[in-house]
C-alpha positions as CSV (number, residue, x, y, z in Angstrom):
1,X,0.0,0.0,0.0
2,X,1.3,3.6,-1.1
3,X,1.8,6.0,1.9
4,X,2.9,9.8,1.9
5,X,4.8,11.6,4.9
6,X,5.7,15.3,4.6
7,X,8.5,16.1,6.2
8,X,8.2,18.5,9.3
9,X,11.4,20.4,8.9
10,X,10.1,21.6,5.6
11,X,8.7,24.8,4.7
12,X,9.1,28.5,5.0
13,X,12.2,29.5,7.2
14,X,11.8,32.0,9.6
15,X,12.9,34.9,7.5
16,X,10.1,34.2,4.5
17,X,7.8,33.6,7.4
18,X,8.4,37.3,8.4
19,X,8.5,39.0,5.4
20,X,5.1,37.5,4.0
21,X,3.4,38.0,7.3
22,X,4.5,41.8,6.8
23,X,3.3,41.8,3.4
24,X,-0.2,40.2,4.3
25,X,-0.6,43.0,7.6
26,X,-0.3,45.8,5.0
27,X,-2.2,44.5,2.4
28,X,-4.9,43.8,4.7
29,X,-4.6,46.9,6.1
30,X,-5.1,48.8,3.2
31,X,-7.4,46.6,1.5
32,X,-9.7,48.7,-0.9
33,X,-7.7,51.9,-0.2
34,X,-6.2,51.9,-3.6
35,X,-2.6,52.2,-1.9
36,X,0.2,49.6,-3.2
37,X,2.8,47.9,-1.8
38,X,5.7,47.0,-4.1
39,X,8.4,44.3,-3.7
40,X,11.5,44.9,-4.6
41,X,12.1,41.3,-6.5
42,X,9.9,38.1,-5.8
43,X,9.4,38.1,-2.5
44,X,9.7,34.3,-2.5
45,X,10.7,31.9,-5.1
46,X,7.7,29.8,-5.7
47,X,5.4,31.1,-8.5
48,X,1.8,29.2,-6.4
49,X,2.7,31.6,-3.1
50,X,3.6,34.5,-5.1
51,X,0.2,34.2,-6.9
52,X,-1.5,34.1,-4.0
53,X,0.0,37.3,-2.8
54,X,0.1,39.1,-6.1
55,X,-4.0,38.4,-5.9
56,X,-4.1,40.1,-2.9
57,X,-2.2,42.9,-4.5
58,X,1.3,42.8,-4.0
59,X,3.6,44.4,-7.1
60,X,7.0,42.8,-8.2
61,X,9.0,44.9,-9.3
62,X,12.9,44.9,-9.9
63,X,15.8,47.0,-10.3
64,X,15.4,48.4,-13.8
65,X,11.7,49.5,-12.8
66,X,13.7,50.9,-9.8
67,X,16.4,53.1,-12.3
68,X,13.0,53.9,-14.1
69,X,10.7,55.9,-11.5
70,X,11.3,59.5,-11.3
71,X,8.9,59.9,-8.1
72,X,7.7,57.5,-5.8
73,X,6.0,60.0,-3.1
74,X,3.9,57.9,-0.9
75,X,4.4,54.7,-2.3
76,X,5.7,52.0,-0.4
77,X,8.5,49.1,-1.0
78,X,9.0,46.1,0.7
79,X,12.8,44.8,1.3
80,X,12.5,40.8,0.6
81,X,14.3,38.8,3.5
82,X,17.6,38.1,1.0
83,X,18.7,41.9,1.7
84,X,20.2,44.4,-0.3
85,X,22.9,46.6,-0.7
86,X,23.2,49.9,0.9
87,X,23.0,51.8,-2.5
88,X,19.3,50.4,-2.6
89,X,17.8,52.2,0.1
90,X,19.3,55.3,-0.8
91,X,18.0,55.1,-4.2
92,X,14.8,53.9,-3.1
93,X,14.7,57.1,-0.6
94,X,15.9,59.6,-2.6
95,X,12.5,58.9,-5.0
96,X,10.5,59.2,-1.8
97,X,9.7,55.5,-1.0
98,X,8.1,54.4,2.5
99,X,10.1,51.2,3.0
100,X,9.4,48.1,4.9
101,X,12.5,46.5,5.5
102,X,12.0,42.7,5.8
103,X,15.7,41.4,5.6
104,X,16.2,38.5,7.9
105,X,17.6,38.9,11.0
106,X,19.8,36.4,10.2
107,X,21.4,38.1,6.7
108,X,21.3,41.5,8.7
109,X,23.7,40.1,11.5
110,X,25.9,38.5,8.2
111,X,26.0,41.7,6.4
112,X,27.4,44.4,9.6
113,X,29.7,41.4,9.5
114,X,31.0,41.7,6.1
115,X,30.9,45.2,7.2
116,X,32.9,45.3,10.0
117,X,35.4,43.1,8.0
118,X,36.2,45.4,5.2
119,X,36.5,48.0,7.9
120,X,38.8,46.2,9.6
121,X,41.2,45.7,6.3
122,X,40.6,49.2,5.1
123,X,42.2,50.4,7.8
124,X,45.3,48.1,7.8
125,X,45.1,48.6,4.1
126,X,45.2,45.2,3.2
127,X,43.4,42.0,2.8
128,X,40.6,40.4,1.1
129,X,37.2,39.1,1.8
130,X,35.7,35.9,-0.1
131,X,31.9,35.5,0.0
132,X,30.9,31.6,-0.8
133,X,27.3,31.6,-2.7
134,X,25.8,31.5,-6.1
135,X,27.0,34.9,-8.6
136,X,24.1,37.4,-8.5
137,X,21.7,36.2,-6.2
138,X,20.1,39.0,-4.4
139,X,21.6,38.1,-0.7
140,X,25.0,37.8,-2.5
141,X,24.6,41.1,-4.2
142,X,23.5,42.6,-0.8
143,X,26.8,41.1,0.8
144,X,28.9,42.6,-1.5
145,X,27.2,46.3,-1.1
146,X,28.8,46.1,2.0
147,X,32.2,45.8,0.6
148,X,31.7,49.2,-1.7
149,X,31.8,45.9,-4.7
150,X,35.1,44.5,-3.4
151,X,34.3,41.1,-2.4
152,X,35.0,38.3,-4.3
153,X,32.0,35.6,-5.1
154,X,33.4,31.7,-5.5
155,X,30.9,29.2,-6.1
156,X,32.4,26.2,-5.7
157,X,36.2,24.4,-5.7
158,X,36.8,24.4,-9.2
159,X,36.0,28.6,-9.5
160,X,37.9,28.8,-6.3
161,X,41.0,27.4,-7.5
162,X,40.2,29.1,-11.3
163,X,40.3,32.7,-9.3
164,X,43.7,31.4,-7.6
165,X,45.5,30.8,-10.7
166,X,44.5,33.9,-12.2
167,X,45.8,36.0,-9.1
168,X,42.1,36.9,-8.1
169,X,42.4,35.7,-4.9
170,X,45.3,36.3,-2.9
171,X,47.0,33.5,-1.2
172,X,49.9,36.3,1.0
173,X,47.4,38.6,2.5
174,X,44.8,38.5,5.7
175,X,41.5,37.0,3.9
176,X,38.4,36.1,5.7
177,X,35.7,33.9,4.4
178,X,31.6,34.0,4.3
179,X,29.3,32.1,3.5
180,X,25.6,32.9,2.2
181,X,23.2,32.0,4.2
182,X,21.1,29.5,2.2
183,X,25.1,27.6,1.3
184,X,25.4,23.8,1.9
185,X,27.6,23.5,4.8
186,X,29.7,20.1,3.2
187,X,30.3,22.5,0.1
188,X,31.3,25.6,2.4
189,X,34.1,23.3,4.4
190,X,35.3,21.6,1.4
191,X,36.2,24.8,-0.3
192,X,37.2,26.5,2.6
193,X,39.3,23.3,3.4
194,X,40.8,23.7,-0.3
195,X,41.7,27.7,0.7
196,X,43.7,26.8,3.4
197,X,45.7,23.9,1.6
198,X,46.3,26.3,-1.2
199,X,47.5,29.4,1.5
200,X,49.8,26.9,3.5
201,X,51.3,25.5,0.7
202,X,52.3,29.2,-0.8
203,X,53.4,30.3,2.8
204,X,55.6,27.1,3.5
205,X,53.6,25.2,5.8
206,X,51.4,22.5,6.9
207,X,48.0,23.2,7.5
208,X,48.4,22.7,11.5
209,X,51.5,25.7,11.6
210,X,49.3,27.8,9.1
211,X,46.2,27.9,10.9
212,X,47.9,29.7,13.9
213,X,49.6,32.6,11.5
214,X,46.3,34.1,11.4
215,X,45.9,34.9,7.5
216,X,42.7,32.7,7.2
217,X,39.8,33.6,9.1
218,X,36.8,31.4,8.3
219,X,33.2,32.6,9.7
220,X,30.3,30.1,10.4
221,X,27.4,32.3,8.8
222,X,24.9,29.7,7.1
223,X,22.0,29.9,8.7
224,X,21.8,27.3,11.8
225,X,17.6,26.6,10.9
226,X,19.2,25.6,7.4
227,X,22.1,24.1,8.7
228,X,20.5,21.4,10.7
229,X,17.8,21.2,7.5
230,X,20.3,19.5,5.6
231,X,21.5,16.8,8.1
232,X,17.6,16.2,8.7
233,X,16.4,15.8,5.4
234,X,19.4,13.5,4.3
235,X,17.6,11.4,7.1
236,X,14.2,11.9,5.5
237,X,15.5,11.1,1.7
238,X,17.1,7.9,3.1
239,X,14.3,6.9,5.4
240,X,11.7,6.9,1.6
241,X,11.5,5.1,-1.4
242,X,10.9,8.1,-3.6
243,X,11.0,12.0,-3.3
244,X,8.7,14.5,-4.4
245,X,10.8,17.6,-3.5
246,X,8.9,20.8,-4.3
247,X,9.8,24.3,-4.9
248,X,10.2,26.9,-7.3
249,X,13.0,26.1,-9.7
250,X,14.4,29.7,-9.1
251,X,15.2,29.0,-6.1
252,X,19.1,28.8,-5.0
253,X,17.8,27.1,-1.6
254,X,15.8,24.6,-3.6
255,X,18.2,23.6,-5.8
256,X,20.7,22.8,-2.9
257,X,18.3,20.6,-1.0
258,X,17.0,18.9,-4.0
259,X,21.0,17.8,-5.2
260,X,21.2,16.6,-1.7
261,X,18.4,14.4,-1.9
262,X,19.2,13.0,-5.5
263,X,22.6,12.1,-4.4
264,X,20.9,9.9,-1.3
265,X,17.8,8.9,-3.2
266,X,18.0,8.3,-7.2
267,X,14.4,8.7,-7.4
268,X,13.8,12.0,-6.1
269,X,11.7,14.5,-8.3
270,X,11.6,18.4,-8.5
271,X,8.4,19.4,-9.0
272,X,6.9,23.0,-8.8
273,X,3.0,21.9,-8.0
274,X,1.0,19.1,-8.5
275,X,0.3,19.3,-12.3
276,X,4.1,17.8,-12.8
277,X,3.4,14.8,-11.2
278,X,3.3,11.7,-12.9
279,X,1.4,8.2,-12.3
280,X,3.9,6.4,-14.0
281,X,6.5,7.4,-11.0
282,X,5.1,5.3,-8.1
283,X,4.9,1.8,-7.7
284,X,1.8,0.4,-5.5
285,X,3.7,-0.1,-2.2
286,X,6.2,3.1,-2.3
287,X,6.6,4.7,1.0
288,X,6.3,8.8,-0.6
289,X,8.6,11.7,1.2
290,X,7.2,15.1,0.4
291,X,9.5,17.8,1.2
292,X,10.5,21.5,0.5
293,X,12.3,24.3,0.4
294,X,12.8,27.5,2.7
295,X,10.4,28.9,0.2
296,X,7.9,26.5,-0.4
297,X,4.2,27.2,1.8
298,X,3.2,24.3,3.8
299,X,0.2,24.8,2.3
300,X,1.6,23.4,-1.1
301,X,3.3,20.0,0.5
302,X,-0.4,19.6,2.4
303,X,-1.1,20.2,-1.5
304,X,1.0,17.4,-3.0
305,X,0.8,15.3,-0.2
306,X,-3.2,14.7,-1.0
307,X,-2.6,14.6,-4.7
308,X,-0.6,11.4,-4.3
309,X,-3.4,10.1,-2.0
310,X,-5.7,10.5,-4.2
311,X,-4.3,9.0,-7.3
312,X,-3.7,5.8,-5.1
313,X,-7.3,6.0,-4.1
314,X,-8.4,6.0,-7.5
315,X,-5.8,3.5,-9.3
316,X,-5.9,0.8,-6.8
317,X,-4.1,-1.2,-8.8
318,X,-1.1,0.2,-9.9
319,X,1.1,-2.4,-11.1
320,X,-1.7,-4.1,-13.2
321,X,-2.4,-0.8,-14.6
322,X,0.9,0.4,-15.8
323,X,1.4,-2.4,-17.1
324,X,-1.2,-2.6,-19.5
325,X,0.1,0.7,-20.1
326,X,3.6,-0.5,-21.4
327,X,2.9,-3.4,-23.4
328,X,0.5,-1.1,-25.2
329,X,3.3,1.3,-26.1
């Protein structure tokens, strides 16, 4: 007999949880007033949720509508829980937007971080900050505002060591490491890992003598609610014989948490709602994990859960029936 679980640790993190419920209070609030409240970029990365809030009269809007606007008296913009650089605001001021700042708590702390680091090596008038996440997402491009641009963005090991051989990165001078928020935390230490080999091997050392010279500082910035995401749903993709992992296909958190359950469970499928789903993909006595993304409502698992309920309810037999189906074909 087919069963479905959804797993508990999935669904909106804290941060998406806080922006939308500020989006929702003002749009309820001013319900029927004619008054609009812009988002600076989706304000999560699943296109069901966003529809939902876009009926209720949220506006998307993005950077080049931004350059665009000559006067936004009165109008208000909401700041998306990813962040943004410090240029933003000021442009977003200067044309007279009210803004609602929903940047999570979390990426706040991370960017006066960043901040304080680039201080810090301003002043001695060297070093170099690496930030570990994917090139133009908007958290990464709000980490990087607070560098005035400088930082440098490696995705993974083999961009990491590309930037090396070029003389992009610097393997002589004071460099400290971040991660984005969203990161895998395997990925992070392997390429910090493969930072410090490289710097001790340039300075003349093991890694043990290098790590007390003081020219690598690595910070533990992923989010600890994503964090402890990934060593639960590795868990949850073993524990099933299939996955239906949903979430927008936009989204960088998504496609981390979906690789990690392909590599523990072959037959794992991304799915952005229930029209994607497939009969053929289940077999009659398939124990079905339905998990998400920090961006994916709990509303749509709930969603997906009962749509694979209900096509074992009315295809009782499933073997017999598919195959029919492929000695037909």
């Amino acid at each position: 007999m087919l069963t479905v679980d959804i797993d508990s640790n999935s669904g909106f993190c804290a941060g998406v949880i806080r922006a939308i419920g500020k989006a929702e209070e003002f749009l309820n609030e001013n319900e029927g007033s004619g008054k609009n409240l812009y988002s600076l970029g989706a304000i999560v990365h699943n296109d069901a949720e966003l529809s939902r809030l876009v009926d209720k009269g949220l506006v998307t809007i993005d950077k080049e509508d931004l350059e665009e606007m000559v006067n936004a008296d009165g109008e208000v913009l909401l700041i998306r829980a990813h962040g943004e650089p410090p240029q933003t605001y000021e442009q977003a001021g200067s044309l007279g937007f009210s803004i609602i700042d929903c940047t999570c708590p979390v990426v706040l702390k991370l960017q006066q971080r960043i901040k304080d680091a680039y201080r810090r090596q301003s002043e001695e008038g060297r070093g170099q900050i690496i930030i570990f996440g994917k090139i133009g997402h908007a958290e990464v491009l709000g980490l990087i505002g607070q560098t005035d641009g400088s930082a440098i963005v490696v995705e993974n090991i083999i961009m990491l060591e590309d930037l090396i051989k070029d003389g992009s990165i610097r393997l002589d001078v004071p460099t400290e490491v971040f991660s984005q928020t969203t990161k895998s935390p395997a990925e992070y230490r392997r390429v910090c890992s493969r930072l410090e080999e490289e710097m001790a091997r340039y300075n003349e050392l093991s890694v043990e003598r290098f790590k007390g010279r003081g020219l690598l500082c690595i910070h533990d910035t992923i989010c600890s609610q994503v964090a402890t995401r990934h060593e639960r749903l590795s868990k949850f993709a073993l524990e099933h014989d299939m996955i239906l992992f949903v979430s927008g296909k936009a989204s960088s958190n998504g496609k981390v948490l979906c690789d990690l359950c392909k590599s523990l469970n072959i037959r794992t499928y991304h799915i952005d709602s229930v029209a994607e789903i497939k009969r053929e993909w289940f077999r009659a006595d398939d124990k079905v994990g339905v998990c998400g993304a920090t961006s994916t409502p709990k509303w749509l698992l709930e969603e997906v859960a009962q749509y694979v309920l209900d096509l074992n309810r009315y295809v009782p037999a499933w073997e017999e029936t598919y195959g029919e189906k492929t000695d037909n074909q």
